[in-house]
C-alpha positions in Angstrom: 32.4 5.4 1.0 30.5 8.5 0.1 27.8 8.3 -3.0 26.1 11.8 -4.0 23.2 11.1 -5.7 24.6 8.1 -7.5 21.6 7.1 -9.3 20.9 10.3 -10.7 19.6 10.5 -14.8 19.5 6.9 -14.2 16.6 4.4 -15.9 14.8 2.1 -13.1 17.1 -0.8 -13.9 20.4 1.1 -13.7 19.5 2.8 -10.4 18.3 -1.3 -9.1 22.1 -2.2 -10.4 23.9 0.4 -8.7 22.0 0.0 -5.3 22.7 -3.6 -5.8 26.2 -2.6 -6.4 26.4 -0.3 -3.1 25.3 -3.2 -0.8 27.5 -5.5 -2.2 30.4 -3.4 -2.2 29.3 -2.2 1.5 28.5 -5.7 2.7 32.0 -8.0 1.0 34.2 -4.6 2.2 32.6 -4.2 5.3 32.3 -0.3 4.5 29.9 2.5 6.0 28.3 4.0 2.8 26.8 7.4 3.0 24.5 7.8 0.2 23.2 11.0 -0.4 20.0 10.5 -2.6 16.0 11.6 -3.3 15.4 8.2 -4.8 12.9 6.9 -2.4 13.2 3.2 -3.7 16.7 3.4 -3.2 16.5 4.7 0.0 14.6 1.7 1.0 16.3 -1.1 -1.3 19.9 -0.1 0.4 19.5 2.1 3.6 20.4 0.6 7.6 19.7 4.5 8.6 17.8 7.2 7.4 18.5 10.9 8.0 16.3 13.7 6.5 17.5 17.6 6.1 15.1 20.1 5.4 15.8 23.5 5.7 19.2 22.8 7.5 18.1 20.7 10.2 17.4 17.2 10.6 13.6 16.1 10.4 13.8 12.9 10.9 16.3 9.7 11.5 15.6 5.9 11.9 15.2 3.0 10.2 13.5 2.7 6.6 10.8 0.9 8.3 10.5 4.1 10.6 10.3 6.3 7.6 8.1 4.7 5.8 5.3 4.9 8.8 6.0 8.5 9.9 3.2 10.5 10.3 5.7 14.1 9.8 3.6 16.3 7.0 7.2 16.9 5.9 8.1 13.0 5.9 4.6 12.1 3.8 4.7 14.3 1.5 8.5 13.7 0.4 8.2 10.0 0.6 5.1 9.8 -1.2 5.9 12.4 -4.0 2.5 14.8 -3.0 2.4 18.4 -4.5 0.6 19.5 -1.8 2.6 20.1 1.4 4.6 21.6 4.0 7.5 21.5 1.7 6.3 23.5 -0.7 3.8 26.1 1.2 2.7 29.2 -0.9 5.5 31.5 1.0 8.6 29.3 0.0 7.1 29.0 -3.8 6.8 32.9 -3.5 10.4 33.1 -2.2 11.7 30.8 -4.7 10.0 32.7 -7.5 11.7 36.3 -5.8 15.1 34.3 -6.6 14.5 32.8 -9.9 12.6 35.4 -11.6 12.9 39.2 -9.5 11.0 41.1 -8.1 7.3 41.5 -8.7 7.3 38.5 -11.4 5.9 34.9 -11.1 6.7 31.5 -13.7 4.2 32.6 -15.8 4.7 36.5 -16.0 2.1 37.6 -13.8 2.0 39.7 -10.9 2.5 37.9 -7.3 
């Protein structure tokens, strides 16, 4: 069974219902669920495996337990929410800012 973001616009308790929900429905079926998701408690509430993509390309894959104690920059800083980071270094915000906003112009209006 596939699940794309299943949680998402969810309260706290809705998104603990539907995990529930998936590993029941996994577990009684005895289904593979894919669940695509960035809801970190979810991930480790419901998840056997872990699998990462970042730019393309897979940065990391194991167990929850695995996740939770990598020492990747990339892994950190997604797991624990930081602003700071690899994943959001000053050339990818400029690059993002190119697409969303044209040339020459930044969120707030200025000059990059």
């Amino acid at each position: 069974m596939f699940y794309d973001e299943p949680s998402a616009g969810l309260d706290p308790v809705m998104v603990g219902v539907i995990d529930k929900l998936i590993k029941d429905l996994t577990s009684k079926l005895g289904i593979t669920s894919v669940v695509i998701t960035h809801e970190m408690p979810s991930i480790f509430r419901i998840a056997d495996e872990v699998i990462m993509l970042y730019g393309g390309k897979i940065v990391f894959q194991g167990s929850p337990g695995a996740l939770r104690s990598s020492t990747s920059p990339l892994v950190r800083q997604f797991i624990n929410g930081d602003p700071e980071g690899p994943l959001n270094a000053p050339r990818q915000l400029a690059e993002l800012s190119q697409r969303l906003f044209g040339s020459g112009r930044t969120p707030a209006g200025g000059a990059s």
